[in-house]
C-alpha positions, 0 to 999 in steps of 0.5 A: 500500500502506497501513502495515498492508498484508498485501502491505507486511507480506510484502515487508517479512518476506520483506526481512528474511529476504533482509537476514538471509540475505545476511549471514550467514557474512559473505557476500553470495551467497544460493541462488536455489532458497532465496529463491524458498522464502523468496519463497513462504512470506511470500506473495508467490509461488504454488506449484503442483505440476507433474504428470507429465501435465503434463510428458509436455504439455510444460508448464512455467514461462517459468523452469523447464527443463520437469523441475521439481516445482513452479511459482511464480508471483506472488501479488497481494503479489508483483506489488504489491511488483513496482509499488511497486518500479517507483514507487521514485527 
């Protein structure tokens, strides 16, 4: 990834969003259902709406319990900065 990188550009917002997140109230405990928001709206997940045909399927997401609305999945970002998180010390 390059400074000017849309894929560093949404893993550094979506970073200070979490950096943000975890201090407020004094607190360190951030609601997974808000950081998988967060996650998507810098573009790092994909949201798809899950159907009632699909659940009457039986599809759903290795994640989710099969009774949920959406299923996120990683965007080329999010798997970028999963990489670059491996390549790390």
């Amino acid at each position: 990834m390059t400074p000017r990188d849309p894929n560093l550009l949404a893993a550094q917002r979506f970073a200070g969003f979490v950096l943000t997140e975890s201090r407020e109230d004094g607190g360190c405990d951030i609601d997974g259902a808000w950081l998988q928001e967060c996650a998507f709206e810098c573009g790092l997940l994909l949201r798809f709406g899950m159907t009632q045909v699909m659940h009457a399927a039986g599809e759903s997401c290795e994640n989710c319990p099969g009774d949920c609305d959406y299923c996120y999945r990683l965007s080329a970002a999010g798997r970028e900065a999963i990489k670059a998180s491996e390549r790390l010390p």
